[in-house]
C-alpha positions as protocol buffer text, in pm:
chain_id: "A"
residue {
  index: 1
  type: UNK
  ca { x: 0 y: 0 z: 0 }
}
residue {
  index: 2
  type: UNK
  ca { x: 253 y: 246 z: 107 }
}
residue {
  index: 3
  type: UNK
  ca { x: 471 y: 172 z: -186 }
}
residue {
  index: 4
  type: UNK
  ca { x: 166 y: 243 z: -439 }
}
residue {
  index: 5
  type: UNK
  ca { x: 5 y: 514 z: -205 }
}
residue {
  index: 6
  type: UNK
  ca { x: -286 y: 300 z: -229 }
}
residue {
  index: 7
  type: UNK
  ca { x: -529 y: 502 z: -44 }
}
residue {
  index: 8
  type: UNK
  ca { x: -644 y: 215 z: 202 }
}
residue {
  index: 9
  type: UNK
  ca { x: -787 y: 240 z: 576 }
}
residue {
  index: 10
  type: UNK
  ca { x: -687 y: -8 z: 797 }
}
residue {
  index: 11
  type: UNK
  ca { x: -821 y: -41 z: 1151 }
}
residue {
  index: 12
  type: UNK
  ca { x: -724 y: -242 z: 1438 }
}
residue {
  index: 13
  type: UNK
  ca { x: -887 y: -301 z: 1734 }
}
residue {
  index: 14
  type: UNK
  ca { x: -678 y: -311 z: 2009 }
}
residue {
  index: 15
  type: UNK
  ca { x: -786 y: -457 z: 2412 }
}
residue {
  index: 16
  type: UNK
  ca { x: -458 y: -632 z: 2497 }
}
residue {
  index: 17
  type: UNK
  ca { x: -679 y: -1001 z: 2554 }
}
residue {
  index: 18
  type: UNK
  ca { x: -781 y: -1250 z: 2309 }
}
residue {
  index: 19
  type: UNK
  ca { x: -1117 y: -1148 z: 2421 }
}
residue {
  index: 20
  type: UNK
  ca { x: -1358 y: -1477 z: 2363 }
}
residue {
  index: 21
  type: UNK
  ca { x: -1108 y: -1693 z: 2465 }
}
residue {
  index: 22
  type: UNK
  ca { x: -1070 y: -1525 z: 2773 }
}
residue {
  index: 23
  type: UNK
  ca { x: -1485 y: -1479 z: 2766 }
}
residue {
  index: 24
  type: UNK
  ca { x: -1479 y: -1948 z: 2734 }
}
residue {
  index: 25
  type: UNK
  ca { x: -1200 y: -1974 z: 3013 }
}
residue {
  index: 26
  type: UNK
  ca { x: -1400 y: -1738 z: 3255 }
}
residue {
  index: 27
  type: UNK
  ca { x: -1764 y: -1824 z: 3196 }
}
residue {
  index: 28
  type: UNK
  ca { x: -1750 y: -2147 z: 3097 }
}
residue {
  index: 29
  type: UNK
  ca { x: -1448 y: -2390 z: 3230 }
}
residue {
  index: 30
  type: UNK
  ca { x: -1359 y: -2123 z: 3529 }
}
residue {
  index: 31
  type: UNK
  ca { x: -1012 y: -2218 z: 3453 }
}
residue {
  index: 32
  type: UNK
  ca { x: -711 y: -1979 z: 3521 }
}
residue {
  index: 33
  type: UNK
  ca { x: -609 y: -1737 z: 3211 }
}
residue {
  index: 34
  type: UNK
  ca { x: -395 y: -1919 z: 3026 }
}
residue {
  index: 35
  type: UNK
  ca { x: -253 y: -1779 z: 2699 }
}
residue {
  index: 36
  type: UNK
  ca { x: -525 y: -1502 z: 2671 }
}
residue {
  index: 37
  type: UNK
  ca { x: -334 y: -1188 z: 2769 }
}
residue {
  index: 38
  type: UNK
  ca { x: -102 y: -1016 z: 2485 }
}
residue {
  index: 39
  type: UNK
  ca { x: 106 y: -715 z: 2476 }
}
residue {
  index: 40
  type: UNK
  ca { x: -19 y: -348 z: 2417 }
}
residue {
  index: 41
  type: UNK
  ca { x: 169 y: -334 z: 2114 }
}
residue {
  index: 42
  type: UNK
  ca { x: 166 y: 21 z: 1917 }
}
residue {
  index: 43
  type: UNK
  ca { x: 41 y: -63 z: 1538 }
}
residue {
  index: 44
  type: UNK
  ca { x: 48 y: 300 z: 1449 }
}
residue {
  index: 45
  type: UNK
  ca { x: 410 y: 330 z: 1508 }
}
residue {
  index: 46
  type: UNK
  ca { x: 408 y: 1 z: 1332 }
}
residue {
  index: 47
  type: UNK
  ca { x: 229 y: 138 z: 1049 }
}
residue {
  index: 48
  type: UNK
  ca { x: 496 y: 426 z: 1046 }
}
residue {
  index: 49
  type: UNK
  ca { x: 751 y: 204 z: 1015 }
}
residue {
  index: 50
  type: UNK
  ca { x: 611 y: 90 z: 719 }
}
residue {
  index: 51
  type: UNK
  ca { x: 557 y: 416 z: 565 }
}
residue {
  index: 52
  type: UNK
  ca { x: 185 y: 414 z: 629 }
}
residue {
  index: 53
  type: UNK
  ca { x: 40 y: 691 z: 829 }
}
residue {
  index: 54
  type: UNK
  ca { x: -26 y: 554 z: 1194 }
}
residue {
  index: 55
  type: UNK
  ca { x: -282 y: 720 z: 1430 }
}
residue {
  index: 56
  type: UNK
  ca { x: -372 y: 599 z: 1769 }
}
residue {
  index: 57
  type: UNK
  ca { x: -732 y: 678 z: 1918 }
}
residue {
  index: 58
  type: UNK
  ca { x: -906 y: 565 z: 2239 }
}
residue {
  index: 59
  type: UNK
  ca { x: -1264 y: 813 z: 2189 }
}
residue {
  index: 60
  type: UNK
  ca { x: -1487 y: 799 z: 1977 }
}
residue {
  index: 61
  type: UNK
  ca { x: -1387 y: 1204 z: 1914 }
}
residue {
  index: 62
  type: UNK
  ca { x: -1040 y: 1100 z: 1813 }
}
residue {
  index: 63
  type: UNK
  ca { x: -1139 y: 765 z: 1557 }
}
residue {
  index: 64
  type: UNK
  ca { x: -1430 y: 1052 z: 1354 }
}
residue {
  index: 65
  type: UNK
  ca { x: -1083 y: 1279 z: 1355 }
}
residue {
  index: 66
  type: UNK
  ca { x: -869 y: 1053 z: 1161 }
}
residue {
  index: 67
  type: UNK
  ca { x: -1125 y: 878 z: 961 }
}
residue {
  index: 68
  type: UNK
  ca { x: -1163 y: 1217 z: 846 }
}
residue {
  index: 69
  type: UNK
  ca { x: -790 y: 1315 z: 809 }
}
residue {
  index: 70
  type: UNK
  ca { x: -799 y: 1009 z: 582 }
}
residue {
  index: 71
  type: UNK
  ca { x: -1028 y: 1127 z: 372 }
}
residue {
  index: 72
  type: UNK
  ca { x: -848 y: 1419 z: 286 }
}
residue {
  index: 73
  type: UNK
  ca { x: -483 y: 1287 z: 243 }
}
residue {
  index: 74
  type: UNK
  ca { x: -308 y: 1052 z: 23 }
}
residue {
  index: 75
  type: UNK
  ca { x: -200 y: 718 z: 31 }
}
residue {
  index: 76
  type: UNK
  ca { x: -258 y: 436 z: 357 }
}
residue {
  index: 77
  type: UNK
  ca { x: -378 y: 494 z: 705 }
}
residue {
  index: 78
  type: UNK
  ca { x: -367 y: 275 z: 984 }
}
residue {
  index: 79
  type: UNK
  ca { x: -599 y: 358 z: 1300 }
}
residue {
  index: 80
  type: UNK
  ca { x: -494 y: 166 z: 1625 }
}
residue {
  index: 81
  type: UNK
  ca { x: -808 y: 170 z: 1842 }
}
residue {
  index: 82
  type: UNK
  ca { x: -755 y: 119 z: 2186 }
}
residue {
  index: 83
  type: UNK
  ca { x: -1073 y: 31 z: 2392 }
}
residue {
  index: 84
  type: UNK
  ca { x: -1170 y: -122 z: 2674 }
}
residue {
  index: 85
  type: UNK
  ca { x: -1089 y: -442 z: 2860 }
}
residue {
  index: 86
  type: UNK
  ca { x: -1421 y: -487 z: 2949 }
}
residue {
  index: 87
  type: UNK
  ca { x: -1547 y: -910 z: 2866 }
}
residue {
  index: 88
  type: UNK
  ca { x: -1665 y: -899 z: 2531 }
}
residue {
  index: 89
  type: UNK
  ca { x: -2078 y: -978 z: 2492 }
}
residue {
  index: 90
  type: UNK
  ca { x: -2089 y: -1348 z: 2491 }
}
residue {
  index: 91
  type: UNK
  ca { x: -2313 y: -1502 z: 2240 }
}
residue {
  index: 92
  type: UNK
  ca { x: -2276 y: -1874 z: 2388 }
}
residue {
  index: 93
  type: UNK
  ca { x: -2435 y: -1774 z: 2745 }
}
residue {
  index: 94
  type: UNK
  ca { x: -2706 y: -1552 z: 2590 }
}
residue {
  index: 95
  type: UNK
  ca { x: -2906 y: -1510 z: 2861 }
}
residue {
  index: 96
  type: UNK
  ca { x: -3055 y: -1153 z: 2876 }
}
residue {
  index: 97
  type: UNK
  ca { x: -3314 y: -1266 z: 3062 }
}
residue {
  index: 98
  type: UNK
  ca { x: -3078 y: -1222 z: 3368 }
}
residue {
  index: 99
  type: UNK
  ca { x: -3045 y: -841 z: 3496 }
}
residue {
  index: 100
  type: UNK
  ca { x: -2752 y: -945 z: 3640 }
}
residue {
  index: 101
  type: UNK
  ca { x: -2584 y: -1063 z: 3273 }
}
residue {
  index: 102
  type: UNK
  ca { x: -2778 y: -737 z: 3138 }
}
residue {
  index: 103
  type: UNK
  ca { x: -2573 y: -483 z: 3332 }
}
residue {
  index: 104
  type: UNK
  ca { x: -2285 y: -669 z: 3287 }
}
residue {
  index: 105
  type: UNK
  ca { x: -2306 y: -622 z: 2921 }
}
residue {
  index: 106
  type: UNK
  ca { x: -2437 y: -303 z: 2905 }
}
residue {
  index: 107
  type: UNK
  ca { x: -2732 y: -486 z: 2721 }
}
residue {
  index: 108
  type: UNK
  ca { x: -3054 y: -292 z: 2799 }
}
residue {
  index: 109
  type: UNK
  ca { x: -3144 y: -215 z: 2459 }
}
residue {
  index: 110
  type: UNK
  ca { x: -3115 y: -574 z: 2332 }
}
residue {
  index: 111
  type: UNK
  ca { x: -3389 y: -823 z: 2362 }
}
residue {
  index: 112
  type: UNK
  ca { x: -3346 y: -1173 z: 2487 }
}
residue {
  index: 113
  type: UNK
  ca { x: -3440 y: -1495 z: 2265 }
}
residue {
  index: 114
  type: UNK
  ca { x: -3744 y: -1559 z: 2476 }
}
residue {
  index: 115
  type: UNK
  ca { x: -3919 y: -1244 z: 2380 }
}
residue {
  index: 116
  type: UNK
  ca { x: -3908 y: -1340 z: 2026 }
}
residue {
  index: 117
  type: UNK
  ca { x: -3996 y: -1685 z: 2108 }
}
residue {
  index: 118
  type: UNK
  ca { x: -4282 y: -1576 z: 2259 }
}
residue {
  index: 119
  type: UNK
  ca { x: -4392 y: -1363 z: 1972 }
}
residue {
  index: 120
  type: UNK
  ca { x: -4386 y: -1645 z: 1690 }
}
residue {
  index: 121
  type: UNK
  ca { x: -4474 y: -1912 z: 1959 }
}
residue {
  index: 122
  type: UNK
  ca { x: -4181 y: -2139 z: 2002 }
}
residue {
  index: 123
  type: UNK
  ca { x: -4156 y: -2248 z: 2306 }
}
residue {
  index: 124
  type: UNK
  ca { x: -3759 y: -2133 z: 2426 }
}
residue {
  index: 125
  type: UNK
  ca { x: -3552 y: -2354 z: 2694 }
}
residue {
  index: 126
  type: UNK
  ca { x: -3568 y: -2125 z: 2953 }
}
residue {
  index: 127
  type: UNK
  ca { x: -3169 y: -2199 z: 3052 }
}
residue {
  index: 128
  type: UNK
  ca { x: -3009 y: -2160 z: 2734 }
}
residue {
  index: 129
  type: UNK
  ca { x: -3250 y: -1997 z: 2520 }
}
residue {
  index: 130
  type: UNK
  ca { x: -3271 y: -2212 z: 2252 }
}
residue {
  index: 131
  type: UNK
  ca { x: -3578 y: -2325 z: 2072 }
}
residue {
  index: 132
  type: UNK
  ca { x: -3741 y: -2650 z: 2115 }
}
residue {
  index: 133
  type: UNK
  ca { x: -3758 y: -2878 z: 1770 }
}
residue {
  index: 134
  type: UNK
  ca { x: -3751 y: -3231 z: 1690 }
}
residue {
  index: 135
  type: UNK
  ca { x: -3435 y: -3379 z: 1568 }
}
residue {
  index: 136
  type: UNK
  ca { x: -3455 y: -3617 z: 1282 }
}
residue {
  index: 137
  type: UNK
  ca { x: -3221 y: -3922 z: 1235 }
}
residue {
  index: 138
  type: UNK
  ca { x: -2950 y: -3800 z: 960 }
}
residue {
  index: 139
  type: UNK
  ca { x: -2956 y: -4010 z: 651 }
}
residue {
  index: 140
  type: UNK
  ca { x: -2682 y: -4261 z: 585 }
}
residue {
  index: 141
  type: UNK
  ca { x: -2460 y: -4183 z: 308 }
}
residue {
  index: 142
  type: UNK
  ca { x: -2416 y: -4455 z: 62 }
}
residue {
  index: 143
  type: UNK
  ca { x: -2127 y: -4679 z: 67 }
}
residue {
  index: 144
  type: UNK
  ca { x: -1824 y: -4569 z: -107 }
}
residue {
  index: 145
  type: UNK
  ca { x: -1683 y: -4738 z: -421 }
}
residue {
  index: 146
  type: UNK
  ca { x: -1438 y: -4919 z: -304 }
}
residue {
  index: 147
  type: UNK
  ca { x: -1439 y: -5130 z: -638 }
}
residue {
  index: 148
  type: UNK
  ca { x: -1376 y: -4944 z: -918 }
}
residue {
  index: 149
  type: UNK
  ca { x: -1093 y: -4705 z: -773 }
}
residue {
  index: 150
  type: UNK
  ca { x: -1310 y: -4408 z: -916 }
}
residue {
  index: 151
  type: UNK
  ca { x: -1230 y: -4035 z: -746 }
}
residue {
  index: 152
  type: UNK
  ca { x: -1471 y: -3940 z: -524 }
}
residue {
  index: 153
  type: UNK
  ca { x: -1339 y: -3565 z: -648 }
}
């Protein structure tokens, strides 16, 4: 990019954890961190070691700044966005049904599975929130041909 001045935007999104692993070791094992934690490494200076402008931004303020300082210049930006280590929203242990888990998550605005289960009538497991539905016995494949030496490709 740098060497074309390809005029490219690149964004990383920086929180110094390898967020939903660390969300599966804490919610759902309750094992100690292992291998979750990584350095606060500085892409933009990164990026400006590579010739490509580098800006780092931690408010919302500062990332509308240089999106727009990108618009006007030339050639590749990187923005390094720093944000918070809060636990990212966990999709697995949906359960917004729990105002504990709702102010965790800063979830107020969202609506849990059962609501909409409710309103087209499926009935909802009330501990994980998934709908109820018959499973059906999956076919058998047919045999391979073992015979003829034929790809299967």
């Amino acid at each position: 990019m740098a060497r074309y001045n390809m005029h490219v935007l690149n964004i990383i999104f920086t929180n110094e954890t390898l967020g939903f692993i660390q969300a599966e070791q804490e919610d759902e094992s309750n094992q100690p961190l292992s291998g979750v934690i990584i350095p606060d490494n500085d892409w933009a200076k990164v990026a400006e070691g590579m010739n490509v402008k580098g800006v780092t931004v931690r408010t919302k303020k500062e990332f509308e700044e240089a999106v727009n300082e990108f618009k006007k210049m030339d050639g590749p930006m990187l923005i390094d966005i720093k944000y918070t280590h809060e636990m990212p929203y966990s999709t697995e242990l949906n359960s917004l049904d729990d105002p504990a888990f709702v102010k965790k998550y800063q979830a107020e605005d969202l609506k849990p599975f059962s609501y909409f289960a409710e309103k087209y009538g499926l009935e909802a497991d009330a501990a994980t929130g998934a709908s109820q539905h018959e499973e059906s016995e999956p076919e058998e494949d047919e045999a391979p041909d073992t015979v003829s030496g034929a790809s299967q490709h």
